[in-house]
Structure formats: C-alpha cells, structure tokens
C-alpha positions as CSV (number, residue, x, y, z in Angstrom):
1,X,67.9,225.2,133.8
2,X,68.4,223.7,137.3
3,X,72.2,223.3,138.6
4,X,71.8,219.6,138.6
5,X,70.9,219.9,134.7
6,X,73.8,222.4,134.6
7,X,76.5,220.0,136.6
8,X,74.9,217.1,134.3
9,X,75.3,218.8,131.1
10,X,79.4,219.8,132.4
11,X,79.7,216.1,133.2
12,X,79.4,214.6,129.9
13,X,81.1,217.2,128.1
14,X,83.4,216.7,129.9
15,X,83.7,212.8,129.1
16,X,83.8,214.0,125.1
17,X,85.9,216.8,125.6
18,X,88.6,215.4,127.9
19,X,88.9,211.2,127.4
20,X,92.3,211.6,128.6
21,X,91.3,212.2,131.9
22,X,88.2,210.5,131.7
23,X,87.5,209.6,135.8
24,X,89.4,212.5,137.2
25,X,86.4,214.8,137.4
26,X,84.2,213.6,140.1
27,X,80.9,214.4,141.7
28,X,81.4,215.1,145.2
29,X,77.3,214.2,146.6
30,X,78.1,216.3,149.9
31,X,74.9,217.9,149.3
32,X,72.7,215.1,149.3
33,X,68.9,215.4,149.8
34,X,67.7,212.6,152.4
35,X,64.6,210.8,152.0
36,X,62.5,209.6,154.6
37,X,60.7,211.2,158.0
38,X,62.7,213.4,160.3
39,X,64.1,210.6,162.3
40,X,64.9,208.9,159.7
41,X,66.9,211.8,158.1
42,X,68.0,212.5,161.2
43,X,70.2,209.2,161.3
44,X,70.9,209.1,157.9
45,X,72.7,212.5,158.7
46,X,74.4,211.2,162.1
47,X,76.0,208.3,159.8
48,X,77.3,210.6,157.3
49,X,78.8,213.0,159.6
50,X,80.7,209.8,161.4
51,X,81.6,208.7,157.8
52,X,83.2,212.9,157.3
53,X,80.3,214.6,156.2
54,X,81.7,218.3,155.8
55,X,79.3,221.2,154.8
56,X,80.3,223.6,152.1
57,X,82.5,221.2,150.3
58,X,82.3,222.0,146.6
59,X,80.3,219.7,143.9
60,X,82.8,218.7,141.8
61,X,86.4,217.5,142.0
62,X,89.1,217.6,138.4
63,X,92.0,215.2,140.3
64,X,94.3,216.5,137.9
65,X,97.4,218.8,139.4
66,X,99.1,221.4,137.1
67,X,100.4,224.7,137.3
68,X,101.3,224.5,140.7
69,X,97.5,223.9,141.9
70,X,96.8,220.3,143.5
71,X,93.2,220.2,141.4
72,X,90.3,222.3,140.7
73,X,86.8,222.1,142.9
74,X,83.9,223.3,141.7
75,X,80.8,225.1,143.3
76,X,78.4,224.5,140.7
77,X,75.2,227.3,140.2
78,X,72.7,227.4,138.2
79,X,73.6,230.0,135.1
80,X,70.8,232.5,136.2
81,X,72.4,232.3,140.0
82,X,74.0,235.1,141.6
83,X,76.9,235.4,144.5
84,X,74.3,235.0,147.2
85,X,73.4,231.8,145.9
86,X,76.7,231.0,147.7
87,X,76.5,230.2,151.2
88,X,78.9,231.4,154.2
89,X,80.2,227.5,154.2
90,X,80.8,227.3,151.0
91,X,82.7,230.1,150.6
92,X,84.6,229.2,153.4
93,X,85.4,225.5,151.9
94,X,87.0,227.3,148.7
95,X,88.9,229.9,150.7
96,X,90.7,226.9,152.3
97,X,91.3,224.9,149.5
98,X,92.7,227.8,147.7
99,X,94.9,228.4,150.9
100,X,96.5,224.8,150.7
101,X,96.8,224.4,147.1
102,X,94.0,223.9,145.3
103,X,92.3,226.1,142.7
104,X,89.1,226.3,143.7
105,X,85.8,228.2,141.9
106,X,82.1,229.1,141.9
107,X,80.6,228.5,138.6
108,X,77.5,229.6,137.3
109,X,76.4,227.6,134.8
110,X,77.4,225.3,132.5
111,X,79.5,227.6,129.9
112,X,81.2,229.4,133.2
113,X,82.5,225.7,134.4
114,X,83.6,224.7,130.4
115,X,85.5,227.9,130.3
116,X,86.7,227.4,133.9
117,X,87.7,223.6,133.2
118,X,89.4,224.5,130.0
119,X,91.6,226.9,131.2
120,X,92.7,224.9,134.3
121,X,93.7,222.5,132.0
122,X,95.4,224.3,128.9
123,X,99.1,223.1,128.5
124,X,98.5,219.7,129.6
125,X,99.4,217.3,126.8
C-alpha cells in the first residue's frame, strides 16, 4: 500500500474515531509534487519558499495539546518502509519539534499512526 493510501486510510479513521476533535488533524502538503516543465516547477517552488516552504516538515499535524506536549506531527511511511525511508531533513524537523514541545513521530503505516494517535490522546475527555 502506498503512504498516501496509508495517510488516507489514518485520515478518515480518524474522522470516525475521534469526532470530538474532528479538524484538529491536518495534512500538512509540504511535500507536494509540482506539475508542469522545469521552469515551471522551478517558479512554482520559488513562490512556495516566499510563502515558508520548509523541507522535512512532517505530514500530518493533531492541534490538540496534552500531557505537556503542544501537539503531535506525524511523518507518515508506508507500512513496509524502513528508517532510511527517513530523510536527514526530516529527522531534523522532528528533532526540533520535540526540542520545543511538540511530540513528534515517524510512523509506518497505517496501524503504527492509530496506535501512535491513540495513545497521544488517552485521558482526554
């Protein structure tokens, strides 16, 4: 399964699982693929570094802050992934956002993120 079908399938679970905080876990489209020629990408990436294009940031976002963490990024991988499906930026994004305050994980898979979500969020009411 591909780690968009993956990030997909954690998306709308979830939207069943968690209505209560339906909106607070966000897709974060850093990674975008650009269409078009080289030139065109070319601009296309120019504009989004102006508009704070930062490589590594993770794929998703949980806005919710508990247990004294600010909120939980994800790096989403596919299931059958492995650490060095990981690049240096990445790791370096969740290094720092676990430095500041914010719990931040690789997940790989579908059941890895579920698990990962679940227990960020057990005791909240």
């Amino acid at each position: 399964m591909s780690e968009h079908n993956e990030q997909v399938m954690v998306c709308r679970w979830f939207r069943l699982q968690h209505p209560k905080f339906n909106g607070h876990l966000f897709a974060i489209p850093n990674g975008s693929h650009l269409a078009g020629d080289a030139k065109v990408r070319a601009i296309k990436m120019h504009k989004m570094k102006e508009e704070g294009f930062v490589p590594g940031v993770a794929d998703l976002f949980l806005m919710v802050p508990i247990g004294g963490w600010h909120g939980l990024f994800i790096e989403m991988k596919k299931s059958k992934g492995v650490q060095s499906d990981v690049s240096d930026v990445q790791r370096e994004f969740l290094g720092r956002a676990n430095l500041i305050g914010y719990r931040a994980e690789v997940c790989f898979g579908f059941d890895q993120a579920r698990v990962v979500i679940d227990d960020y969020l057990r005791g909240v009411a």
